[in-house]
C-alpha positions in Angstrom: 0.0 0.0 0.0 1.0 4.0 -0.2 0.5 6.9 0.7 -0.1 10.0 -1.5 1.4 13.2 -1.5 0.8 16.3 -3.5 3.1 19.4 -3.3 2.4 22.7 -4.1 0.1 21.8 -7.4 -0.9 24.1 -10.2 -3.3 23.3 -13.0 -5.1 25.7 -15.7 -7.2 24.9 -18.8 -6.2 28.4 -20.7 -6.7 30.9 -18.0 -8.7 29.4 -16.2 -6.6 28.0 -13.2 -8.4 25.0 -11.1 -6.0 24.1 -8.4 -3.0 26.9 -7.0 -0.5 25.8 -5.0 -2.5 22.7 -3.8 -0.7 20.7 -0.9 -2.2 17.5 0.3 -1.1 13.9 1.5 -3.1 11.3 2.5 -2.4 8.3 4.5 -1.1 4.6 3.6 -4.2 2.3 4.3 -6.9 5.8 4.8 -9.8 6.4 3.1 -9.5 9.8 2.3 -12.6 12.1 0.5 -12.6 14.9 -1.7 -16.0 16.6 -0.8 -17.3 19.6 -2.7 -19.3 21.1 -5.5 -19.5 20.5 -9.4 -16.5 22.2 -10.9 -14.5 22.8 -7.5 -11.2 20.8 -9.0 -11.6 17.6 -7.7 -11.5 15.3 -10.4 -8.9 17.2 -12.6 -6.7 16.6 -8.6 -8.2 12.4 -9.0 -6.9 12.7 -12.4 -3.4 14.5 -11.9 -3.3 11.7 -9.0 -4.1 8.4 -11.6 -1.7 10.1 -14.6 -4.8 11.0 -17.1 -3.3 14.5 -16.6 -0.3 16.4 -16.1 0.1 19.3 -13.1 1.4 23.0 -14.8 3.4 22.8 -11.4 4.4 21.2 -7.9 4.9 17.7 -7.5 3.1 14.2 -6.9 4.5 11.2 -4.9 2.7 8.1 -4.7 4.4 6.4 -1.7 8.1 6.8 -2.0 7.8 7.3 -5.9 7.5 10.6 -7.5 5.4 10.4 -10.2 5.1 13.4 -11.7 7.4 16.3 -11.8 6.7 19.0 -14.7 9.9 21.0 -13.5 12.1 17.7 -13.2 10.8 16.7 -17.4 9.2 13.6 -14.7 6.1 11.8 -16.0 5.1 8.4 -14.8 2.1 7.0 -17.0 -1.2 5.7 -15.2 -0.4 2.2 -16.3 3.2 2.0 -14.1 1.2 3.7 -11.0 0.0 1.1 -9.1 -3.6 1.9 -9.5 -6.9 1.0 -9.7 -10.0 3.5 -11.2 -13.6 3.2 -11.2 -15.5 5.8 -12.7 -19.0 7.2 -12.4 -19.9 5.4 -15.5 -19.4 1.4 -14.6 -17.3 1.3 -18.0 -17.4 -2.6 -18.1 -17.5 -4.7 -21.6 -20.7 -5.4 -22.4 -19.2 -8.1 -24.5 -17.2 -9.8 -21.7 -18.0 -11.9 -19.1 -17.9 -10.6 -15.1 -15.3 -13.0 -15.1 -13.5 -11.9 -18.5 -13.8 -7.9 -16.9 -12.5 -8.8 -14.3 -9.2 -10.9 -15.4 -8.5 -8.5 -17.6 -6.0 -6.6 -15.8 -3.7 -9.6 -15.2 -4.2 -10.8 -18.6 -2.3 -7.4 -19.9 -0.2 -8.2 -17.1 0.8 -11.4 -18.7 -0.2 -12.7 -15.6 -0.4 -17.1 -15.3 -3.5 -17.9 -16.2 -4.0 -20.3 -13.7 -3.2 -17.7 -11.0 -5.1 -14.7 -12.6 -8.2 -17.1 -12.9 -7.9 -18.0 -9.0 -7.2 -14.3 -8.6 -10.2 -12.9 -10.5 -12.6 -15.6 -9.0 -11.7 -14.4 -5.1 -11.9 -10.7 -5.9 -15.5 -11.7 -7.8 -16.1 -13.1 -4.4 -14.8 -10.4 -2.4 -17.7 -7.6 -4.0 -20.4 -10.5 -2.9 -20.9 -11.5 -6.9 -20.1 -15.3 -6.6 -21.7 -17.3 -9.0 -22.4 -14.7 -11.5 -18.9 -15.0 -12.9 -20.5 -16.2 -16.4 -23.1 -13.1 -16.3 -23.2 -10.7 -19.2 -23.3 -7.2 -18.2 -26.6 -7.0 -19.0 -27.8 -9.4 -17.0 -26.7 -7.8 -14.4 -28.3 -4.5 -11.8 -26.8 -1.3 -11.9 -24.9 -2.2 -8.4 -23.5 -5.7 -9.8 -22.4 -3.7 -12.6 -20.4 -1.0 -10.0 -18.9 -4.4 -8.1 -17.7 -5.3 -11.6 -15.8 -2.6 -11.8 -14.7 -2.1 -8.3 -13.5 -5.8 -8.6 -11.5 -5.1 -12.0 -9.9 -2.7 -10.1 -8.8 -4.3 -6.8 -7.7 -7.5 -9.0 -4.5 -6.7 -10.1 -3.6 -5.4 -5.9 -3.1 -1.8 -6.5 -1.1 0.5 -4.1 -4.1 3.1 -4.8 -7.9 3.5 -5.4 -9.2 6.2 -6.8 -13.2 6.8 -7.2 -14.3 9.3 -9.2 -18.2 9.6 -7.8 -19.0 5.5 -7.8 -22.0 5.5 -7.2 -23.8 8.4 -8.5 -25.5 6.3 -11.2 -27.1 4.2 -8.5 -31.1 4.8 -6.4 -31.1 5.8 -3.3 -31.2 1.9 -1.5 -27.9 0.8 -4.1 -26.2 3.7 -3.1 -26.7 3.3 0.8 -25.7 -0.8 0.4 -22.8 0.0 -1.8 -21.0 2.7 0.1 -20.6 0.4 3.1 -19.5 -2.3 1.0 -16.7 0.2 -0.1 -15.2 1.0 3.0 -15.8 -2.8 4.1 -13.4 -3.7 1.2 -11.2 -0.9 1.9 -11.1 -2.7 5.7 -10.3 -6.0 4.1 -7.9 -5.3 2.2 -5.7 -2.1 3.8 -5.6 -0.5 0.5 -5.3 3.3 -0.1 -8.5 4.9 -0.9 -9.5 8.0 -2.7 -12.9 9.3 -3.5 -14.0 12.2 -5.0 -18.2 12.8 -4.6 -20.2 16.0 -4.0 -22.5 14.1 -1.9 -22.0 14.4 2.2 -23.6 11.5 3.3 -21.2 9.1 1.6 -18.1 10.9 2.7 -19.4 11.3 5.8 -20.2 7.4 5.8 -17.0 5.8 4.7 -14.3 8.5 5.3 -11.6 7.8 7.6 -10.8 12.1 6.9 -12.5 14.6 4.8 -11.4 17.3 2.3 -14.1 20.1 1.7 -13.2 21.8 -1.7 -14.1 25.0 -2.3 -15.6 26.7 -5.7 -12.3 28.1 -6.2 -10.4 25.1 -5.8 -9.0 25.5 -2.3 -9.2 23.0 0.5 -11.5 24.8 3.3 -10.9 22.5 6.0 -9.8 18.7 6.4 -10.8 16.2 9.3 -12.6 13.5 10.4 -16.1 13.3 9.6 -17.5 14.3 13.0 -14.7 17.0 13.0 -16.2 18.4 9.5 -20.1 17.9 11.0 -19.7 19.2 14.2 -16.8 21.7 13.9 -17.1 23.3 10.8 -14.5 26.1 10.1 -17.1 28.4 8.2 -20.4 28.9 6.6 -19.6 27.2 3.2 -18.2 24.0 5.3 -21.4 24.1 7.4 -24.1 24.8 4.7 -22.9 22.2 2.1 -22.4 19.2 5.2 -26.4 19.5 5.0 -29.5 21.5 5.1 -28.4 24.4 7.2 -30.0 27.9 8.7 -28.3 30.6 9.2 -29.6 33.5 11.1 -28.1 37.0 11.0 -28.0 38.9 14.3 -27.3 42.2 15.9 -26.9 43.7 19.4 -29.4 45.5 21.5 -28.5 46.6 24.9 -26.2 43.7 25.4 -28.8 41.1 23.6 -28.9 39.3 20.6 -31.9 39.7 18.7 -32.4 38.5 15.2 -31.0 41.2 12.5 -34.3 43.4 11.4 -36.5 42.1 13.8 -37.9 41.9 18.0 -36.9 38.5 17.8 -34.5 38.2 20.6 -32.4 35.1 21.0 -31.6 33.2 24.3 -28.2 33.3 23.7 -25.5 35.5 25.3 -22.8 37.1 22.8 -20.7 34.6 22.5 -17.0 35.1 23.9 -14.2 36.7 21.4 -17.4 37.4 19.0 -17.9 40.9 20.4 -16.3 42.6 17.6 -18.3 41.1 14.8 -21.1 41.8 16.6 -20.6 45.4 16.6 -19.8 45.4 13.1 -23.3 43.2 12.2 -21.1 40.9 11.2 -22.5 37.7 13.3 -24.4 34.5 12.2 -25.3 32.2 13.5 -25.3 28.5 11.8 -28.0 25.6 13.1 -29.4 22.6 11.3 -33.5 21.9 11.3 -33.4 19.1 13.9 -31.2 21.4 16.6 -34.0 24.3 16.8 -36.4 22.5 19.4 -40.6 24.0 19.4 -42.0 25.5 22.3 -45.2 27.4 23.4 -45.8 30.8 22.0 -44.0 33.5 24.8 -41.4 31.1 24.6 -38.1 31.2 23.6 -37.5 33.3 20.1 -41.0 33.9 18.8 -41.4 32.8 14.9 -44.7 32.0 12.7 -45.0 28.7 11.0 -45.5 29.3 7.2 -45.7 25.9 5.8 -45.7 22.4 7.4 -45.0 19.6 5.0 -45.1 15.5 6.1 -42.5 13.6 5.0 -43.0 10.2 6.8 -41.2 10.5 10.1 -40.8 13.8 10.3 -42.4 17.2 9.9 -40.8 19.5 8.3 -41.6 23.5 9.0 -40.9 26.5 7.5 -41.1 29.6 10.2 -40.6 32.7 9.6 -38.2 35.0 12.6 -38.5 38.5 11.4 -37.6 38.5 7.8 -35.7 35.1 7.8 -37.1 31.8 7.3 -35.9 28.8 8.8 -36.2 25.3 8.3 -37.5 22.9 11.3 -37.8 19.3 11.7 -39.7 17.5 14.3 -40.2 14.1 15.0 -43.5 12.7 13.7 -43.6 11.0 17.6 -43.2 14.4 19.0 -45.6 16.3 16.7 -48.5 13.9 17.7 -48.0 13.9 21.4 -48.2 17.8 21.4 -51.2 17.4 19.9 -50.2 17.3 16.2 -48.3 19.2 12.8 -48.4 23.1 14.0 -50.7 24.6 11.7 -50.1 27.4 8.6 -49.8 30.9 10.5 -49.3 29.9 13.8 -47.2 31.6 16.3 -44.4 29.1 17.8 -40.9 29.2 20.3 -38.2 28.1 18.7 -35.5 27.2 21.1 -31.8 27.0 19.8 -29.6 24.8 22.1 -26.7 24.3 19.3 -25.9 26.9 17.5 -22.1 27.3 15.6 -21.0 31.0 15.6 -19.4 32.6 12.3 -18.6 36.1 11.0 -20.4 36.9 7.9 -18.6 37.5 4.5 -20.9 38.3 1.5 -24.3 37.2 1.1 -25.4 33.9 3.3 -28.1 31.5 1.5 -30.7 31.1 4.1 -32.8 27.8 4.9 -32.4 25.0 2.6 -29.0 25.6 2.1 -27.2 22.0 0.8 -25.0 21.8 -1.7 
């Protein structure tokens, strides 16, 4: 297995420059995410990574091997890297075998073919598709078709796996059962993983750390998944980890109230905050299930403008002054206070976790995933 390193990394198409100065590694035996929107730079980083394309700058080691250095004239090509791919698109034969996809790799290896057959049959096994080694592609479900590929990849014992967004082809259910098959493979078999999705609840399912990309390319913040969740450095982090609020606030004789309205919060200023607060700077970040509902004259007073059911939850939209909020309460919860608040009703929202950050430009409000 390896590790990965990148060092000080520059890329453009024309003038338009994706990554600057981009310094990363990532541990032998992790698996490591690349988490952020369309167009952020991380699969042209995947690609730089696998050898599909060549840095304008900086350096990339793949364990002790550098192996690719623009500055040095140093290019190693993808097939002398050690790695395995699998792409959003399953990209198996559909005039192959699973079994013929999947030896493949050790037939251009010139590998025995008594070996790669034993080989290729343990890896079929190891992706749960034993006894569909004589399947045509098209006999098979979108998720075999992903194993099929995952398995082509693992066969030949890479150093490195790199997955360029997996399972994005895949329902809802496929997805869910596949992205824990991932990181049980990874488990089994101690192999370096890289993925690259835009969709938070896989990273945050089979990540050992997490690298939030920003729109301009940058690395925001890195960590483990709770770190990300829980901690996050600032409100693009926060808002594209999940549906997110974000309330803007100013002072009024030493309270916080709710910018623009007589909402006031039951929250003191929040230490080393006192200067954005002053220059209106303050927001406050919370998710819909940490704003709990109380009784009208309770806590911060909001109106509910819309209450939708969506199976064990309700889901609100209230109004605080001119900012509206998303709310979630348990369907259990809901019925014991005596049902789904209704349209134009007056509630208390409580807010017992709420992450402070300082304003920069224009804040989506509720509903804000990525």
């Amino acid at each position: 297995m390896a590790d990965i390193r990148l060092l000080n990394v520059t890329k453009s198409y024309g003038k338009h420059r994706v990554v600057e100065g981009f310094t990363i590694e990532i541990r032998d035996g992790e698996c490591f995410t690349f988490l952020g929107p369309s167009g952020c730079g991380k699969t042209v980083v995947l690609r730089m990574i696998a050898g599909f394309e060549q840095p304008d700058e900086g350096e990339i080691f793949i364990g002790e091997r550098l192996v690719s250095a623009p500055a040095r004239r140093h290019y190693i090509p993808p097939e002398e890297r050690r790695i395995g791919v699998v792409f959003q698109d399953y990209a198996v034969w559909p005039h192959k075998t699973v079994l013929e996809n999947v030896i493949y790799p050790l037939t251009i290896q010139k590998v025995a073919k008594e070996e790669a057959s034993e080989r290729a049959l343990k890896t079929i096994a190891m992706v749960n598709l034993g006894g569909l080694e004589h399947r045509m592609p098209f006999q098979l479900s979108g998720g075999q078709q992903q194993r099929v590929a995952l398995a082509r990849a693992l066969v030949s014992r890479p150093d490195v796996m790199l997955l360029d967004e997996p399972l994005s082809n895949l329902d809802a259910n496929l997805r869910e059962e596949m992205r824990f098959e991932i990181k049980e493979l990874q488990k089994n078999t101690g192999v370096t993983i890289l993925y690259v999705t835009h969709d938070q609840e896989v990273a945050l399912a089979i990540s050992d750390r997490v690298a939030v990309m920003g729109t301009d390319g940058r690395i925001c913040q890195i960590g483990t998944p709770d770190e990300i969740y829980e901690q996050p450095i600032d409100p693009f982090v926060f808002r594209f980890m999940g549906v997110s609020n974000f309330l803007p606030l100013e002072e009024r004789e030493g309270r916080l109230f709710v910018r623009e309205s007589a909402a006031a919060l039951d929250h003191p200023i929040p230490a080393g905050r006192e200067e954005a607060v002053r220059k209106g700077r303050l927001v406050a970040g919370c998710r819909p299930f940490d704003i709990k509902l109380m009784p009208p004259g309770r806590g911060t007073q909001g109106v509910v403008q819309r209450s939708s059911y969506l199976g064990p939850i309700i889901d609100y939209a209230v109004t605080v002054g001119g900012t509206e909020l998303r709310v979630q309460q348990s369907i259990a919860e809901a019925l014991a206070g005596g049902g789904p608040l209704p349209e134009g009703s007056t509630v208390g929202l409580h807010f017992p976790d709420l992450k402070w950050f300082e304003q920069e430009g224009e804040l989506t409000q509720a509903g804000g995933a990525a």
